[in-house]
C-alpha positions as CSV (number, residue, x, y, z in Angstrom):
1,X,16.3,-0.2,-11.5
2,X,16.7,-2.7,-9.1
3,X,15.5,0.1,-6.0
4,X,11.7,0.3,-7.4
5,X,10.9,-3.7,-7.3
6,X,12.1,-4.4,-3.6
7,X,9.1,-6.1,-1.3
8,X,8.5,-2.9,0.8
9,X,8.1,-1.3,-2.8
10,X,5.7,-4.0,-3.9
11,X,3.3,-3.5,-1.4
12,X,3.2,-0.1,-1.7
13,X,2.5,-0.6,-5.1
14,X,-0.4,-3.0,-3.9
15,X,-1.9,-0.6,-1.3
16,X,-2.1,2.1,-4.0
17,X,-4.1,-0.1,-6.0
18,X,-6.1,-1.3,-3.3
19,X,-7.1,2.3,-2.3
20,X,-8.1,3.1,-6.3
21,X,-10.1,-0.7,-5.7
22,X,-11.9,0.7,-2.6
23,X,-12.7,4.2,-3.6
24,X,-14.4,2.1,-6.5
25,X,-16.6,-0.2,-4.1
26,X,-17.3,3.3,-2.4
27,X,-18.2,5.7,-5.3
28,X,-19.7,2.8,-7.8
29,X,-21.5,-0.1,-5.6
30,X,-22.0,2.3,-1.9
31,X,-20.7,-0.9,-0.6
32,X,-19.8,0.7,2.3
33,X,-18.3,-2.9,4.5
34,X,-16.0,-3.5,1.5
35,X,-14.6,-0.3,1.3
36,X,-14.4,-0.2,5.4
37,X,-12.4,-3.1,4.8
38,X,-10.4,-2.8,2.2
39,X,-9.2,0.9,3.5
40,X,-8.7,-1.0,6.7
41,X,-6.4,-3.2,5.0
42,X,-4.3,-0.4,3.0
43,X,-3.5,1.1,6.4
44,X,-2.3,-2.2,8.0
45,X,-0.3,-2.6,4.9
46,X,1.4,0.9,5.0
47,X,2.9,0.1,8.4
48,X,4.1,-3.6,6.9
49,X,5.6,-1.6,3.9
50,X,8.0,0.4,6.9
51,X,8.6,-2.7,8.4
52,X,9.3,-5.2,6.2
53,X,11.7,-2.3,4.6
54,X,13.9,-1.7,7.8
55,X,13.9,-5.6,8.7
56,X,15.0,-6.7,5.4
57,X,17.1,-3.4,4.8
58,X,15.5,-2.6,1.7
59,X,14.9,1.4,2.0
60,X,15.3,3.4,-0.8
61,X,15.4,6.9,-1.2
62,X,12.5,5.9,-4.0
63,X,10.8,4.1,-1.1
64,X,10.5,7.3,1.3
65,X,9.1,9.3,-1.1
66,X,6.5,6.4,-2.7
67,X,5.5,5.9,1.0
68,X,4.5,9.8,1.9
């Protein structure tokens, strides 16, 4: 249980949430800056989710395939 709640984990949780948040801005408000943005943020945070995961040596098998 312990394997799905690490920190790289967490942010991938986050970024998959902030993707369903943008497509939102996108498809309800044509706010097209904040979903620039916040797509913008959900790829800086997939590279932090690798990183943080090999720094703090928290990859999972769970991990690898969350992250695809």
């Amino acid at each position: 249980m312990k394997q799905y709640f690490t920190i790289p984990n967490l942010v991938c949780y986050f970024r998959v949430i902030l993707a369903f948040w943008s497509f939102y801005y996108f498809l309800e408000t044509s706010n097209k800056f904040v979903f620039a943005f916040l797509i913008l943020v959900v790829i800086l945070l997939d590279a932090l989710d690798g990183i943080a995961a090999r720094k703090l040596n928290q990859a999972t098998e769970f991990g690898a395939k969350l992250d695809i």
